[in-house]
C-alpha positions as a LaTeX table, in Angstrom:
\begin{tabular}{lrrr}
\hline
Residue & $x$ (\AA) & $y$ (\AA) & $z$ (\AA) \\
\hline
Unk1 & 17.60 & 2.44 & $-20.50$ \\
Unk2 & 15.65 & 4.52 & $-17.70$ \\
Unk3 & 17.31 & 4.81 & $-14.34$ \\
Unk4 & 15.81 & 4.39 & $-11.23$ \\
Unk5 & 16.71 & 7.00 & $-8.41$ \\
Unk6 & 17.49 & 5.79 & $-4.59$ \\
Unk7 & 14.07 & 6.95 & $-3.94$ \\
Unk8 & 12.84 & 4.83 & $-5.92$ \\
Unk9 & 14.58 & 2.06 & $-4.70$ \\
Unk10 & 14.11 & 2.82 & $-1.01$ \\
Unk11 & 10.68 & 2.67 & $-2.13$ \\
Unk12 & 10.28 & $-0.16$ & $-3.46$ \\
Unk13 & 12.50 & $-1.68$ & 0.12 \\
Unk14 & 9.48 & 0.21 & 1.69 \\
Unk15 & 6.64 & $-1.18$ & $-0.14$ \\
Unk16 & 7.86 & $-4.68$ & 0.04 \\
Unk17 & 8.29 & $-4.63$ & 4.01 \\
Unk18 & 5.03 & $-3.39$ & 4.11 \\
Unk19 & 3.18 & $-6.09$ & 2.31 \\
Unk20 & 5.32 & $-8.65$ & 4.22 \\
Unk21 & 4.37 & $-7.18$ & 7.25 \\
Unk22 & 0.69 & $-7.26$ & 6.07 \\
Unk23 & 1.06 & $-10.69$ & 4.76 \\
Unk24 & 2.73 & $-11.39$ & 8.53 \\
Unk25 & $-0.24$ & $-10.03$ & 10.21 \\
Unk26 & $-2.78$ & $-12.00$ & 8.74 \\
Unk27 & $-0.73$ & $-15.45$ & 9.35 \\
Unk28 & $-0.89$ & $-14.32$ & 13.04 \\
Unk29 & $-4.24$ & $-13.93$ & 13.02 \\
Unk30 & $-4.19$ & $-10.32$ & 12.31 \\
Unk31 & $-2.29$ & $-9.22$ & 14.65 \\
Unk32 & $-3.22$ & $-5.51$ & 14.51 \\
Unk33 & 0.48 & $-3.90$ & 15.28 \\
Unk34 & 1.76 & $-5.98$ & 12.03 \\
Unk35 & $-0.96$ & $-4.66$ & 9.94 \\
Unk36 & $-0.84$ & $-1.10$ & 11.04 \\
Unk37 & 3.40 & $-1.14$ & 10.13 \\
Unk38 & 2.58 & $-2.82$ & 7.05 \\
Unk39 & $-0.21$ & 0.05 & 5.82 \\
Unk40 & 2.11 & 2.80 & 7.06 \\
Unk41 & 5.38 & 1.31 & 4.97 \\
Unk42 & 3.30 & 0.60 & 1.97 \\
Unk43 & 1.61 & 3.88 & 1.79 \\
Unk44 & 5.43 & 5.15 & 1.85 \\
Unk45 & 6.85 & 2.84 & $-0.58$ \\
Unk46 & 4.14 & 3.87 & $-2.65$ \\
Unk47 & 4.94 & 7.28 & $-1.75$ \\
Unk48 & 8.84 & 6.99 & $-2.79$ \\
Unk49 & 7.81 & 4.70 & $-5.90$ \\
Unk50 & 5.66 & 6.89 & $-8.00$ \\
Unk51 & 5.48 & 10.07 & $-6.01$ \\
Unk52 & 3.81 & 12.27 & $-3.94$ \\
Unk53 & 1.50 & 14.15 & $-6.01$ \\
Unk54 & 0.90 & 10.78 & $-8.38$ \\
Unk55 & 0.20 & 8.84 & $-5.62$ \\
Unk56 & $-2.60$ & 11.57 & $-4.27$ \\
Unk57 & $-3.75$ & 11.78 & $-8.28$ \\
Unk58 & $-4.06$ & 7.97 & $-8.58$ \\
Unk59 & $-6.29$ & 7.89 & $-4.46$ \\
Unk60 & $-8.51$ & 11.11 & $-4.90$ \\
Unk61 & $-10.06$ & 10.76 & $-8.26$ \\
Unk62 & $-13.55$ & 10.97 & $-8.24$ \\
Unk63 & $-14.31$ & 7.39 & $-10.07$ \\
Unk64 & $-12.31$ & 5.57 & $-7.05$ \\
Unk65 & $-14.31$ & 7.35 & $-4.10$ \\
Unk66 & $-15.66$ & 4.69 & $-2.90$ \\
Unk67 & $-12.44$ & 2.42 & $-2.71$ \\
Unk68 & $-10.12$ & 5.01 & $-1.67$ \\
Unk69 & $-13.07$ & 5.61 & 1.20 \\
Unk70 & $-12.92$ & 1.97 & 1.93 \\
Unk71 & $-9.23$ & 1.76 & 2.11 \\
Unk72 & $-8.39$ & 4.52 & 4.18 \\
Unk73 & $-11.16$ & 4.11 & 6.62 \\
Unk74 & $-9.60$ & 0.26 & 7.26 \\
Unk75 & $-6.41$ & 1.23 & 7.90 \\
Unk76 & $-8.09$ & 3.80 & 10.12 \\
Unk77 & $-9.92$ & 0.81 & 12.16 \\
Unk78 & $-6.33$ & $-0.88$ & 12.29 \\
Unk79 & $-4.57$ & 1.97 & 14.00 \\
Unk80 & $-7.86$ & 2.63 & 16.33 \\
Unk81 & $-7.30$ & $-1.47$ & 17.33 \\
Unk82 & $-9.54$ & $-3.70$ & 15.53 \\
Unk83 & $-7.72$ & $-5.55$ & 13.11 \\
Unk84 & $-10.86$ & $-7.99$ & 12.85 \\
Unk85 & $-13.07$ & $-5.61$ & 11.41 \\
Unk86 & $-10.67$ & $-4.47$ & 8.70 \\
Unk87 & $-10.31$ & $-7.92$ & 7.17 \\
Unk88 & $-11.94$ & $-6.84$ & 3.76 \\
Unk89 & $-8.97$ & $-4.65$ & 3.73 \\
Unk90 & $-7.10$ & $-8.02$ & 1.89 \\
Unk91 & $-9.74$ & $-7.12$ & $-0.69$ \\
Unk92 & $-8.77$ & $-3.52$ & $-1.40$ \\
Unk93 & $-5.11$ & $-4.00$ & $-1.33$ \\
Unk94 & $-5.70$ & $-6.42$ & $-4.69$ \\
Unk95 & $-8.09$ & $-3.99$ & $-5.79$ \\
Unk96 & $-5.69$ & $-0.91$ & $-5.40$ \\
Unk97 & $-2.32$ & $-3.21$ & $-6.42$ \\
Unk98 & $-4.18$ & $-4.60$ & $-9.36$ \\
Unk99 & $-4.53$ & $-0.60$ & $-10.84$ \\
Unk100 & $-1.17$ & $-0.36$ & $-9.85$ \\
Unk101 & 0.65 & $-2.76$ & $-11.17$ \\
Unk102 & 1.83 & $-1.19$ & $-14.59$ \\
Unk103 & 3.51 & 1.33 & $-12.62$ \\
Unk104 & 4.96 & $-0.96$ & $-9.93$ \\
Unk105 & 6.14 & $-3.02$ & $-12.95$ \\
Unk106 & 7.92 & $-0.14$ & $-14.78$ \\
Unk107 & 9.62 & 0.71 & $-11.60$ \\
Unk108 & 10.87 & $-3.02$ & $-10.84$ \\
Unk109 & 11.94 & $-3.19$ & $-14.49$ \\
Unk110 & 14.55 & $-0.20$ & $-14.32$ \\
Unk111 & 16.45 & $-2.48$ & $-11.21$ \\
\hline
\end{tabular}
């Protein structure tokens, strides 16, 4: 059986706070402080989850410019106060999750 380190499972804490908080923020009408938490813990979780240098392999490859592009620039229009704007970032949180997922479900499976 593979263990799973305390990183891994603060990570996993982290990343599930975030997308509550996300999930939070667009109930209230995204409400731009909730959203801006949830990005920052997510990116973190994701972070502790997988790692550092997998987690800036999996953003920066050159098929996924575009998305990672999109992504970052809506959390960007979050923290600068315009949650409205950045509503397509619902979209690109499935889109990123959904490449995700084997990993995320790996790590969940060592618990």
């Amino acid at each position: 059986m593979i263990e799973i380190t305390d990183l891994q499972k603060i990570g996993i804490g982290l990343a599930g706070f975030g997308i509550s908080f996300l999930f939070l923020g667009m109930l209230l009408l995204f409400d731009k402080g909730l959203l801006a938490i949830g990005n920052i813990l997510f990116i973190a979780g994701l972070g502790c989850v997988i790692g550092v240098e997998r987690t800036l392999r999996f953003f920066f490859q050159r098929h996924k410019v575009k998305g990672t592009t999109a992504f970052f620039g809506g959390i960007v229009i979050v923290l600068l106060g315009f949650p409205i704007i950045a509503c397509h970032e619902l979209w690109l949180h499935f889109s990123v999750a959904s490449s995700l997922l084997p990993s995320i479900f790996l790590a969940v499976c060592r618990f």
